[in-house]
Backbone bond lengths (Angstrom), bond angles and torsions (degrees), N, CA, C in turn:
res aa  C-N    CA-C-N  psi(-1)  N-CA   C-N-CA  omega(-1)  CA-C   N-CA-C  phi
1 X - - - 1.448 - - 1.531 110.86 -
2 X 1.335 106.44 -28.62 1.774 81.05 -178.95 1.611 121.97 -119.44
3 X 1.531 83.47 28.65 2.047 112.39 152.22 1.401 112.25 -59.79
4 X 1.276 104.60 -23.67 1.600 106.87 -157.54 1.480 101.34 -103.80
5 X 1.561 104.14 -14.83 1.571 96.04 -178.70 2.003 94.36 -104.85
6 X 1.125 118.83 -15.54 1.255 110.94 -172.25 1.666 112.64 -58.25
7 X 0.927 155.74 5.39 1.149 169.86 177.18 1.330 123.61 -87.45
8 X 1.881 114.83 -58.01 1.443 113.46 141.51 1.128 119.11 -40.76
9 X 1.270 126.59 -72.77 1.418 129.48 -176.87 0.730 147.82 -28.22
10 X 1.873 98.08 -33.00 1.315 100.99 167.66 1.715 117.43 -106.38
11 X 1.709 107.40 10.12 1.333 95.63 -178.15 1.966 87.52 -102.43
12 X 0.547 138.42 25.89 1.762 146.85 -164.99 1.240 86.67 -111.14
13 X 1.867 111.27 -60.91 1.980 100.27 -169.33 1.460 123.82 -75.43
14 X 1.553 113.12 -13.46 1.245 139.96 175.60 1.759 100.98 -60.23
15 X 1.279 99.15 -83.39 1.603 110.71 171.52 1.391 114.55 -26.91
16 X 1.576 101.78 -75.52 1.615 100.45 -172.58 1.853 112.90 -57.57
17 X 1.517 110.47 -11.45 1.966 110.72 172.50 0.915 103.00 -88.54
18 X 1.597 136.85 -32.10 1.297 108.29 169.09 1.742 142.02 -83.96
19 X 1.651 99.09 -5.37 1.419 126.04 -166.46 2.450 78.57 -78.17
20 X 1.037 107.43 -60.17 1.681 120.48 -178.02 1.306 114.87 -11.51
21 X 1.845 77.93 -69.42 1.800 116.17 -174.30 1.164 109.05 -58.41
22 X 1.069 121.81 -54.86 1.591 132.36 -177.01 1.597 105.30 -45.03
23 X 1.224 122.25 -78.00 1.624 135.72 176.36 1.140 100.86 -34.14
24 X 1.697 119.87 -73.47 1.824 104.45 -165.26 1.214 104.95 -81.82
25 X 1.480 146.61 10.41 1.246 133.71 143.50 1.690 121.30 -81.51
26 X 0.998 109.58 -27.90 1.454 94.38 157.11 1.653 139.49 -65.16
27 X 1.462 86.52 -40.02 1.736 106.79 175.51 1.476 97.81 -55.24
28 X 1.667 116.34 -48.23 1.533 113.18 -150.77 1.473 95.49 -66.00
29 X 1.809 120.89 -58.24 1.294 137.99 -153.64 2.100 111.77 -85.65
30 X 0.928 96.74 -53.40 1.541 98.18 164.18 1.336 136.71 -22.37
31 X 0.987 135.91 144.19 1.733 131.86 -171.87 1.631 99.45 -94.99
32 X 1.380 102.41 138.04 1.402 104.80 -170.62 1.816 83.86 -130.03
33 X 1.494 117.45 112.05 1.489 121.92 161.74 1.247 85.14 -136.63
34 X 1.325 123.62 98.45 1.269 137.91 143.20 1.929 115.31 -58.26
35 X 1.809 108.52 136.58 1.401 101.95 175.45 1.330 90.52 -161.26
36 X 1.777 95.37 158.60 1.878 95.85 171.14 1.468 140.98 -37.46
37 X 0.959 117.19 -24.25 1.377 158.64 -174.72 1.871 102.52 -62.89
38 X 1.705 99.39 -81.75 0.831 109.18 174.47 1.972 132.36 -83.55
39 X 1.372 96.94 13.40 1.247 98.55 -177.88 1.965 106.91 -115.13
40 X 1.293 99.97 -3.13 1.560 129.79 176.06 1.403 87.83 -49.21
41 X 2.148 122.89 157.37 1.192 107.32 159.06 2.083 96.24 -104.92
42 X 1.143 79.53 173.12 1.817 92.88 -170.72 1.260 95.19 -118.67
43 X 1.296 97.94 137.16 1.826 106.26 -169.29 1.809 99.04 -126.91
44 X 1.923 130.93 55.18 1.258 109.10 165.21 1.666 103.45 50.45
45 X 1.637 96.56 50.45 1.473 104.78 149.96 1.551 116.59 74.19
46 X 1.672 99.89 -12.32 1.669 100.45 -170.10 1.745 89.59 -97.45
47 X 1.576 98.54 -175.59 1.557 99.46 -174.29 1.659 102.57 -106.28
48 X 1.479 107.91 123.97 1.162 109.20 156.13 1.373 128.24 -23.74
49 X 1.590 90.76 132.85 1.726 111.97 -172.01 1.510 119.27 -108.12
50 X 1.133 151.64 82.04 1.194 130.07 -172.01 1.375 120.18 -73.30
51 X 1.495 86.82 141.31 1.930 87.51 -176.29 1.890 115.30 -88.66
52 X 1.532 95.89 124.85 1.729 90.72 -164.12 2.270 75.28 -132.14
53 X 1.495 65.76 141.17 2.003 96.65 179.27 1.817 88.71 -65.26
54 X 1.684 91.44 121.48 1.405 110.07 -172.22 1.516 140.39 99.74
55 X 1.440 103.46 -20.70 1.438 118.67 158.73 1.580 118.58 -108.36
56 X 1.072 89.02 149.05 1.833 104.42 -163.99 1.804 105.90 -100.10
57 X 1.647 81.57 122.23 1.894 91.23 -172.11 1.065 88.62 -68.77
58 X 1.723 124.04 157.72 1.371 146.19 -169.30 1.998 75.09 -114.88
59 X 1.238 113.57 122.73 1.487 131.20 156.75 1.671 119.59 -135.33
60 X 1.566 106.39 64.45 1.331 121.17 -157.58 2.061 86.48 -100.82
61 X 1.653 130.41 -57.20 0.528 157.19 139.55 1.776 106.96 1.71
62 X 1.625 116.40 -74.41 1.246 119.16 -178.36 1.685 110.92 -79.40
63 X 1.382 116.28 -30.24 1.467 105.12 163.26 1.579 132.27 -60.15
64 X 1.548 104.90 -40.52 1.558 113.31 168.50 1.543 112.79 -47.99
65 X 1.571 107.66 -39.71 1.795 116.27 -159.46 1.752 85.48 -78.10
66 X 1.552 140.54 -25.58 1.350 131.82 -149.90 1.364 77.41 -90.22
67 X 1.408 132.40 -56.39 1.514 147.02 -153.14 1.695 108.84 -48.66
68 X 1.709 116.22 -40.20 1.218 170.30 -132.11 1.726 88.36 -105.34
69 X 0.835 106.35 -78.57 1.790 124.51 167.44 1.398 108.92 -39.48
70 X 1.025 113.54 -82.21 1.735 130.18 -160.63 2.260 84.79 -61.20
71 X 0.898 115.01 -63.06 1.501 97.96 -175.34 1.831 126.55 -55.14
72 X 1.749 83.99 -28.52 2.174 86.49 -163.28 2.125 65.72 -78.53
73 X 1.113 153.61 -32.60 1.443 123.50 -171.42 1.457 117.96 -66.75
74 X 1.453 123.86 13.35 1.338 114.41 -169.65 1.557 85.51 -119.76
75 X 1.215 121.18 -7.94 1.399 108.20 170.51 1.596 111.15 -89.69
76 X 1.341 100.02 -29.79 1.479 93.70 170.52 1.680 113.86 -63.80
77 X 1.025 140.52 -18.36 1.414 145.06 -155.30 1.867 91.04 -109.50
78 X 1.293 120.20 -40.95 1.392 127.00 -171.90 2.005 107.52 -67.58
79 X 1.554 104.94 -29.70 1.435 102.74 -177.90 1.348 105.62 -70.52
80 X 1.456 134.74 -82.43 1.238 145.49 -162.49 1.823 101.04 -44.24
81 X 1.594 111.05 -34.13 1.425 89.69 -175.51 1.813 100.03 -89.55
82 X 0.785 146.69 2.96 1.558 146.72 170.88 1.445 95.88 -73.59
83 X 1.392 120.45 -33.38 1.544 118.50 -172.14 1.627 113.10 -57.82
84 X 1.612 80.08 -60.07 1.608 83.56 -170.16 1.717 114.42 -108.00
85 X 1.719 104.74 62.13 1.472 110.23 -153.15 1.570 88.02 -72.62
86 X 1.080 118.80 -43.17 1.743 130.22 -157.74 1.416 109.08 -71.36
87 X 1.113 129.25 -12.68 1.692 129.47 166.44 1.387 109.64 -110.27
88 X 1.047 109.15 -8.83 2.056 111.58 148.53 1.320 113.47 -61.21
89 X 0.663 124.18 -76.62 1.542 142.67 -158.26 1.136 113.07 60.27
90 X 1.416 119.05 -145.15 1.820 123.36 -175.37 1.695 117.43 -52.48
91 X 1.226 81.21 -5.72 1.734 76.01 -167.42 1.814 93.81 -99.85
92 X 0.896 125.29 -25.39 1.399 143.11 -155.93 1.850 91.06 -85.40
93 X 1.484 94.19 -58.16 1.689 84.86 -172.58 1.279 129.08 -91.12
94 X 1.698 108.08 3.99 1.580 117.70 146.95 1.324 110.31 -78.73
95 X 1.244 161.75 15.75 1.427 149.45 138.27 0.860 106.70 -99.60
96 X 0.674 122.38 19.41 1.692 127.41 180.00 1.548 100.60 -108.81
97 X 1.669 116.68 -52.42 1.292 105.03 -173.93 1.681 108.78 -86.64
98 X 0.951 128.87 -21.02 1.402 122.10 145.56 1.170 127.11 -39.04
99 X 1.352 123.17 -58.41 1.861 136.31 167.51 1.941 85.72 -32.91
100 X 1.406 120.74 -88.48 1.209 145.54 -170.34 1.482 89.85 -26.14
101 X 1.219 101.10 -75.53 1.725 101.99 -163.67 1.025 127.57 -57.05
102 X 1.921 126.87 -30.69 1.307 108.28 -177.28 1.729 106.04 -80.43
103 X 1.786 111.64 -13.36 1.239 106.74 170.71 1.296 128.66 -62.78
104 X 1.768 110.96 -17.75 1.732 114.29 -161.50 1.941 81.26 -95.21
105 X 1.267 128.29 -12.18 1.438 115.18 172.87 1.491 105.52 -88.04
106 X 0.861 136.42 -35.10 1.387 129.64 143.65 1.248 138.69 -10.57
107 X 1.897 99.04 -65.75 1.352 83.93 -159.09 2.256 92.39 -95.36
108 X 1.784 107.47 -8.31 1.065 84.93 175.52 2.049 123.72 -75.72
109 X 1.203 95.10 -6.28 1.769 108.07 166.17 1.609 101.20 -47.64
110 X 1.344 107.25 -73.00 1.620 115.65 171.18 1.365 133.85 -20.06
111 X 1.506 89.21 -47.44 1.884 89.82 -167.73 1.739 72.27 -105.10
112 X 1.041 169.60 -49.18 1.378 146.34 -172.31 1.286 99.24 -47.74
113 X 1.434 164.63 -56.07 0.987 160.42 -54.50 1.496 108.40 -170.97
114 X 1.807 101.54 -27.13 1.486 127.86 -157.78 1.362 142.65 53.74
115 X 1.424 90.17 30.00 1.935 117.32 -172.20 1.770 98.31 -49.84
116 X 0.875 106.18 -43.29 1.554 104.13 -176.79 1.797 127.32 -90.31
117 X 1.324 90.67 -0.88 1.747 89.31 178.60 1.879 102.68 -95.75
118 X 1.467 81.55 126.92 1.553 102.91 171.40 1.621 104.32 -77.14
119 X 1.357 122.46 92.96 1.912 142.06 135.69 1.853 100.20 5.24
């Protein structure tokens, strides 16, 4: 019995030696010229913000991208059931418009709310 697992096992210890190797050979061999420049954080083109006790991070940017998420997932859920709309039937395309609907209250919360207007 554990002929059959020896095979994982050994491509699991393989993997995890070369994932090892990889890291402290890069660290060892790699060029390290660290500079302001490159030690800056990069914020997707916008300009670094530092976070100081008392000023309020602007995360307008990462809410849009969550907003962004939660909608492209209703398209993922909308394909597979378009597939097999015809062996749903009535029952199929009432959860379906529920799915839809509590999303279209959703996203009109959003734009009531002004989730999407760029400041």
């Amino acid at each position: 019995m554990l002929a059959e697992f020896l095979p994982i096992l050994l491509l699991l210890t393989l993997a995890t030696l070369f994932a090892v190797v990889s890291v402290v050979l890069a660290g060892a061999v790699g060029p390290s010229r660290p500079n302001p420049t490159k030690l800056a954080a990069y914020e997707c083109g916008n300009e670094p913000l530092a976070v100081v006790r008392g000023v309020q991070y602007p995360i307008k940017f990462y809410i849009v991208a969550m907003m962004f998420l939660v909608f492209d997932v209703e398209t993922v859920f909308l394909f597979p059931w378009a597939v097999s709309f015809r062996k749903l039937g009535w029952f199929g395309l009432g959860e379906m418009a529920v799915f839809v609907g509590l999303l279209f209250v959703a996203y009109a919360y959003v734009v009531r709310r002004g989730g999407l207007d760029w400041d």
